[in-house]
C-alpha positions in Angstrom: 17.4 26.8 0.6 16.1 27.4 -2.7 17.8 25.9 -4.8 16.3 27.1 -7.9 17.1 30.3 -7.4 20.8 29.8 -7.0 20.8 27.7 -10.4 19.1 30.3 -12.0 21.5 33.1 -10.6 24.7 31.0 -11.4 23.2 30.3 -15.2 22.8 33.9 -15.7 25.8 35.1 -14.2 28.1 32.6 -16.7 25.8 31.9 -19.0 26.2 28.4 -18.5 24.3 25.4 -18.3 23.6 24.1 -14.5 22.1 21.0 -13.5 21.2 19.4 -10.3 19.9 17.1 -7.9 20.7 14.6 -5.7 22.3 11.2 -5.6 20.0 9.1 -7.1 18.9 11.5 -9.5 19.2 11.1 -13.6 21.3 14.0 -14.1 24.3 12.7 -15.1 22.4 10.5 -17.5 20.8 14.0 -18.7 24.1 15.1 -19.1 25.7 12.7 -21.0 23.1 12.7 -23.5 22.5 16.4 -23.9 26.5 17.4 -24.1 28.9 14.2 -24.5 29.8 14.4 -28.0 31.2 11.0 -27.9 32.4 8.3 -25.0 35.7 7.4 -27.0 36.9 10.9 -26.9 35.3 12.1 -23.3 34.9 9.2 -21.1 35.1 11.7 -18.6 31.5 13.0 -19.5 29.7 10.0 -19.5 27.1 9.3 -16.5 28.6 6.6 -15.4 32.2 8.2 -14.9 30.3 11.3 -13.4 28.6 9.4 -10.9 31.6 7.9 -10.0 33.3 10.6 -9.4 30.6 12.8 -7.6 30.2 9.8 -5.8 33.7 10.9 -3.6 32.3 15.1 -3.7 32.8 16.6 -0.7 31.3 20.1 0.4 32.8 23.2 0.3 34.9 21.5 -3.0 34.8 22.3 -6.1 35.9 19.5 -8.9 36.8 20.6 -12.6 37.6 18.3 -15.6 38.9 19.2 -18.9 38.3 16.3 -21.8 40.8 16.1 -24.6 38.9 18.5 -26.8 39.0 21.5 -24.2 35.5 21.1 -23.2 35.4 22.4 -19.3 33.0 20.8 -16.6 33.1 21.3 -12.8 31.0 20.3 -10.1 30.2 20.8 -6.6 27.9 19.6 -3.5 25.6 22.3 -1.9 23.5 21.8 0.6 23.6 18.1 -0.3 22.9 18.5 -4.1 25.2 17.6 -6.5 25.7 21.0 -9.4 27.1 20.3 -12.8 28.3 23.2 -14.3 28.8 23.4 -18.1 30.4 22.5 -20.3 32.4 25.3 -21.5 36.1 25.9 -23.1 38.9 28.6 -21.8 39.0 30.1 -25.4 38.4 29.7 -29.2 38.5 26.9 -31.3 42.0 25.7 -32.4 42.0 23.9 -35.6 45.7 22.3 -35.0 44.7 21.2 -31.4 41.3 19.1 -32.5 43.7 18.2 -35.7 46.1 16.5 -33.0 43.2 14.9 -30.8 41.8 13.5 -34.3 45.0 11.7 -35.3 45.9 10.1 -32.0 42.5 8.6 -31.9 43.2 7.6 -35.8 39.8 9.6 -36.7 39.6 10.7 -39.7 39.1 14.6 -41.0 34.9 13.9 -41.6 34.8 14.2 -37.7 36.4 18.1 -37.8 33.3 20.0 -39.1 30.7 18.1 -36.2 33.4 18.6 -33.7 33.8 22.7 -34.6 30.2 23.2 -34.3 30.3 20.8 -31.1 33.1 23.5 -29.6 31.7 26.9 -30.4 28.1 25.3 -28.8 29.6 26.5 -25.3 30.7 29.8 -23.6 33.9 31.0 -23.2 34.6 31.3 -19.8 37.9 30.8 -17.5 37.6 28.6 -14.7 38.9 30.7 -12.2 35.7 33.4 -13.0 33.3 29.9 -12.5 35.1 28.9 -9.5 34.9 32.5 -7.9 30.9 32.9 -8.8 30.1 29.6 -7.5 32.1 30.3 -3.9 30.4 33.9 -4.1 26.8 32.3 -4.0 27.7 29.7 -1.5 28.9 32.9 0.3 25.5 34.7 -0.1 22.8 31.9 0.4 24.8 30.7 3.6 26.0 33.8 5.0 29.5 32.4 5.7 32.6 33.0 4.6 34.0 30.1 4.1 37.2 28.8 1.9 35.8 26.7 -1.2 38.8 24.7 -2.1 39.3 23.9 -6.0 40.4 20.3 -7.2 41.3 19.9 -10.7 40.6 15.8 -11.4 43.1 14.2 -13.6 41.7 13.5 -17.3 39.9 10.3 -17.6 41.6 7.5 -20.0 39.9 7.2 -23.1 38.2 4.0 -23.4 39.6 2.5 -26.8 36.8 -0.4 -26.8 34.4 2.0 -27.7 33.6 2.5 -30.8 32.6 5.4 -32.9 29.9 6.3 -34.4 29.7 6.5 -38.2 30.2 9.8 -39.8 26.8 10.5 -40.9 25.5 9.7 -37.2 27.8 12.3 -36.0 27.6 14.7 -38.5 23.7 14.8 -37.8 22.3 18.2 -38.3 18.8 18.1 -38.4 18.1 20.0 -36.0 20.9 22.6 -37.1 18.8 22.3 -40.1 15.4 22.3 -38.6 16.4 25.6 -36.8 17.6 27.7 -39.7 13.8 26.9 -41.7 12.4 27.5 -38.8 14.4 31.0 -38.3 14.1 31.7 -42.3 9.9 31.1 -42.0 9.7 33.5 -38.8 11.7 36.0 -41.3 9.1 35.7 -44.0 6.1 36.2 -42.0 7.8 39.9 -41.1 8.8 40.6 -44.6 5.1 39.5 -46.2 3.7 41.6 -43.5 2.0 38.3 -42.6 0.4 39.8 -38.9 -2.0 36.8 -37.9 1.3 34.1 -38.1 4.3 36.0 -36.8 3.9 35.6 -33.3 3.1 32.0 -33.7 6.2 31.3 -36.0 8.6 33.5 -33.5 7.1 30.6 -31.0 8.2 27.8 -32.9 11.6 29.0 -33.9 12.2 29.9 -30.1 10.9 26.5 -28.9 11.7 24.0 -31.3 14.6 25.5 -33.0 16.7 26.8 -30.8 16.3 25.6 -27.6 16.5 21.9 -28.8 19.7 22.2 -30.8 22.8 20.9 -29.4 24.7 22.9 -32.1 23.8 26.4 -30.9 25.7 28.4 -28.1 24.3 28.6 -24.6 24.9 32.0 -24.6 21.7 32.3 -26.9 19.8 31.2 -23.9 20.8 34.6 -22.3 17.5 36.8 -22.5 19.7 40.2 -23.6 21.7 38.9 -26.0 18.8 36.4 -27.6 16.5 39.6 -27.8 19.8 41.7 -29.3 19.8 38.9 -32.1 16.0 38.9 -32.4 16.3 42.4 -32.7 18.8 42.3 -35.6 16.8 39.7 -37.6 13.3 41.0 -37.3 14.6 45.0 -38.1 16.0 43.6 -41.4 13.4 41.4 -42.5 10.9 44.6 -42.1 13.8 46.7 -44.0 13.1 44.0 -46.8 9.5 43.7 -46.5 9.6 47.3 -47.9 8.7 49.5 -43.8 10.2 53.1 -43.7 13.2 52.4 -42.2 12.5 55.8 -39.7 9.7 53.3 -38.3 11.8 50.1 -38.2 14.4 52.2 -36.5 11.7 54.3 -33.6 9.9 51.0 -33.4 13.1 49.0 -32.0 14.3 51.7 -30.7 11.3 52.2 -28.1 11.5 48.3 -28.0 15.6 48.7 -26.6 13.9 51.4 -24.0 11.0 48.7 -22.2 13.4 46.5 -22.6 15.8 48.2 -20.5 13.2 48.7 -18.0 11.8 45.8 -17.8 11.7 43.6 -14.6 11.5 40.1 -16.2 11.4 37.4 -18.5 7.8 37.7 -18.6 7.8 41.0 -19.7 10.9 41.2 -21.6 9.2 38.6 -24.0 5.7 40.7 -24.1 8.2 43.8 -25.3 9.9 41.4 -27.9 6.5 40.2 -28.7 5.1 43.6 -29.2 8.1 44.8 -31.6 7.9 41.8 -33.6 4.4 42.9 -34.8 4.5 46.4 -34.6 7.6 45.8 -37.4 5.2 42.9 -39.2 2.1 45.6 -39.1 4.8 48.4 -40.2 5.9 45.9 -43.4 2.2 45.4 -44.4 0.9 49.1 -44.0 3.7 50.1 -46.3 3.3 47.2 -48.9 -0.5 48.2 -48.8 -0.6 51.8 -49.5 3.2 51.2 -51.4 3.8 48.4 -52.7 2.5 49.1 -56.0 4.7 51.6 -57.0 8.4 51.1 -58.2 11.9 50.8 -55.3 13.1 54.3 -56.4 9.3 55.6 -56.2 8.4 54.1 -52.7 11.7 55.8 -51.3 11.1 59.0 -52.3 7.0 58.9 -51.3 8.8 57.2 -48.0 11.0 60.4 -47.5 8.0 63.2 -48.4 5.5 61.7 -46.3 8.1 62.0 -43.2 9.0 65.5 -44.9 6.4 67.3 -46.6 6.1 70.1 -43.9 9.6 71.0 -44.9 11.1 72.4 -48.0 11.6 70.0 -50.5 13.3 70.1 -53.7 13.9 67.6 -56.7 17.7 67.6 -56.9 17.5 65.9 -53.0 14.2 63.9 -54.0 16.2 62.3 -57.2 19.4 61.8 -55.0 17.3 59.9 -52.6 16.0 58.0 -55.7 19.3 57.3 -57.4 17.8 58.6 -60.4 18.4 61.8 -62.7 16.0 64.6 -62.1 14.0 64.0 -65.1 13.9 60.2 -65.4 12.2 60.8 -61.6 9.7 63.2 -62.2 8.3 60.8 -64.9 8.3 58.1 -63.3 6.4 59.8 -60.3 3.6 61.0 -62.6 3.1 57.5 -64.3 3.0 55.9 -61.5 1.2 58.2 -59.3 -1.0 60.4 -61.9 0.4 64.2 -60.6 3.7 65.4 -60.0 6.0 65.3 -57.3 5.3 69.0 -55.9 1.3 68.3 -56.0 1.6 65.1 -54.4 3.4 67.3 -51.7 0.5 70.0 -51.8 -2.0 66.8 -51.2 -0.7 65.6 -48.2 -0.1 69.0 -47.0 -4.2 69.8 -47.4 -4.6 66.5 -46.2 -3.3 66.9 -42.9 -4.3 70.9 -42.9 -8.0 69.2 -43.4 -7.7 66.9 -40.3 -6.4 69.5 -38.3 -9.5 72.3 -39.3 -11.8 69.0 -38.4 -10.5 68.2 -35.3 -8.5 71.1 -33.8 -9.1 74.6 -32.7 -6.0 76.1 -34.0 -5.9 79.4 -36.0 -6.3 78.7 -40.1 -2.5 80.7 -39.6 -0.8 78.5 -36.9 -2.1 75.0 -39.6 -0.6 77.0 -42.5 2.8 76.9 -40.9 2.5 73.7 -39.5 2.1 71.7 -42.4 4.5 74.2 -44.5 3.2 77.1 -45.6 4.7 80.3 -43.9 2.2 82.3 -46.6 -1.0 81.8 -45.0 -2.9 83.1 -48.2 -1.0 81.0 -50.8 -2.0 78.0 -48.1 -5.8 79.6 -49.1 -5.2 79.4 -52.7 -3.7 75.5 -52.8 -6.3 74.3 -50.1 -9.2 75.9 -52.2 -7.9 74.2 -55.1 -7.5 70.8 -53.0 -10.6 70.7 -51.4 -13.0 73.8 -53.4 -13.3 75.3 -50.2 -11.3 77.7 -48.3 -10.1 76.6 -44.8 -12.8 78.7 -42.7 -15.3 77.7 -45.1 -14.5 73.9 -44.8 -14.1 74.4 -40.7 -18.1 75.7 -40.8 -18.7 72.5 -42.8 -17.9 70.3 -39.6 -19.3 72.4 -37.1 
């Protein structure tokens, strides 16, 4: 039976945290340590109250506990392997219930904060849909169709001889911490355009921030909705890194459409890898050839270089800037040295140029490519441009 697989099918059909092994195995210490917030308040979660109880499973059961915070667990034996399942809660935080558990343990306020963040760490998910996706996969992987019974175990007394822990041990967030600089230096490297670094800083935010903080939802551990975040975070850090945001938006968007077909995590993450630095090479081709020039300038160079086939005219240029019509046009010529409508006439020959060099298309079909439906005024500017006409500069590459 492979085992591995159903864990890994269960986790992604719940988004849940599973665990398992047999009898003598260290999971319930694993357990305890990874998602017991505290033994006074869930004696229930501790390994030696788990292995206690597993210690009385039975197949074809399924056992679920609910501590006085709402946190969820079950468990179950298949094919003589304990499962732990969770935690999880059956629905959003509620101030007024933690305020309750708080002050019949005579805890003070201080705790709330630590246990909110403790709460919204798990998935919201009833226990009737875990019960029915665990008995589904028994189904499947033994080809029966057998009853699983459900046993809801009675909440475990709080053990009052415990004590607890000072605030400032529970209200540790270092790695809550440790995860955000992480995050916040993975941003950076995609707004400075920094290319060499990116995919090394996406590493460690994946591998030492998240995955090692017991403040952050398990649900973040689900590939789609990790890379939908991802997604999110990297598109506006290019957006402030100064990329066209046409290319920030075709660049994730052809990232959503591999991702969509792909058959893995091995090559979901080679997709996420290869947006994250086509947006990071996006951010530093635009602050090289752009980021000299001014935020009202840039946008309106952004818009003509995506639009300079088609007719252009200054009222849209100095909407697009969010200045008046003559404050733009001199700001353009300082900053660029020509106007507006030559800098259009540039890339226009520009691309006419590359197109007589490299293409065998008719000096008529360029001219109303790149915008010009008058295929002797295109003559006229691209002689000016280049001192050649187009047939004469065509002969010049031949």
């Amino acid at each position: 039976m492979d085992l591995q697989l159903f864990s890994s099918l269960l986790r992604n059909l719940l988004h849940i945290n599973v665990l398992f092994g047999d009898a003598e195995s260290d999971i319930f210490a694993q357990f305890q340590e990874k998602y017991c917030y505290h033994a006074a308040l869930q004696p229930a979660f501790t390994a030696e109250t788990l292995r206690r109880l597993a210690g009385d499973a039975q197949e074809n059961t399924i056992y679920g506990l609910q501590d006085e915070l709402g946190i969820c667990l079950q468990f179950f034996l298949f094919d003589s392997r304990l499962f732990l399942l969770g935690p999880f809660v059956r629905s959003e935080f509620q101030e007024e219930k933690i305020q309750n558990v708080l002050l019949s343990h005579h805890i003070s306020v201080s705790y709330a904060a630590s246990i909110r963040l403790y709460y919204s760490a798990f998935p919201i998910v009833s226990a009737t849909q875990a019960r029915t996706a665990v008995t589904a996969l028994i189904n499947a992987f033994t080809g029966k169709s057998e009853e699983i019974i459900y046993c809801r175990l009675k909440e475990t007394t709080a053990n009052a001889a415990l004590p607890l822990p000072s605030r400032e041990e529970t209200l540790d967030y270092s790695t809550l911490h440790r995860r955000y600089d992480l995050e916040n230096s993975f941003l950076r490297t995609i707004e400075t355009g920094d290319v060499e670094n990116v995919l090394p800083a996406h590493r460690r935010m994946t591998l030492d921030g998240i995955r090692q903080s017991r403040y952050v939802n398990a649900v973040y551990t689900d590939p789609l909705i990790g890379l939908s975040m991802l997604r999110a975070m990297a598109r506006k850090a290019a957006e402030r890194g100064g990329a066209s945001l046409v290319e920030i938006h075709e660049i994730t968007q052809r990232a959503v459409q591999r991702m969509a077909a792909s058959s893995g995590i091995a090559e979901l993450t080679r997709c996420s890898d290869a947006m994250i630095l086509e947006l990071t090479e996006a951010v530093r081709r635009s602050q090289q050839s752009l980021g000299a020039f001014s935020a009202p300038v840039r946008r309106v160079l952004e818009h003509i270089r995506l639009n300079y086939s088609q007719e252009l005219s200054l009222t849209e240029l100095a909407e697009i800037a969010g200045l008046s019509e003559s404050y733009l046009t001199k700001a353009f010529k300082k900053e660029l040295g020509m106007s507006i409508f030559s800098y259009i006439a540039h890339l226009r020959c520009k691309k006419a140029a590359q197109m007589l060099r490299e293409s065998a298309a008719s000096v008529q079909e360029i001219s109303s490519y790149v915008g010009y439906e008058d295929s002797n005024y295109f003559v006229k500017v691209f002689k000016k441009q280049y001192d050649k006409t187009p047939s004469a500069y065509r002969a010049a590459f031949k």
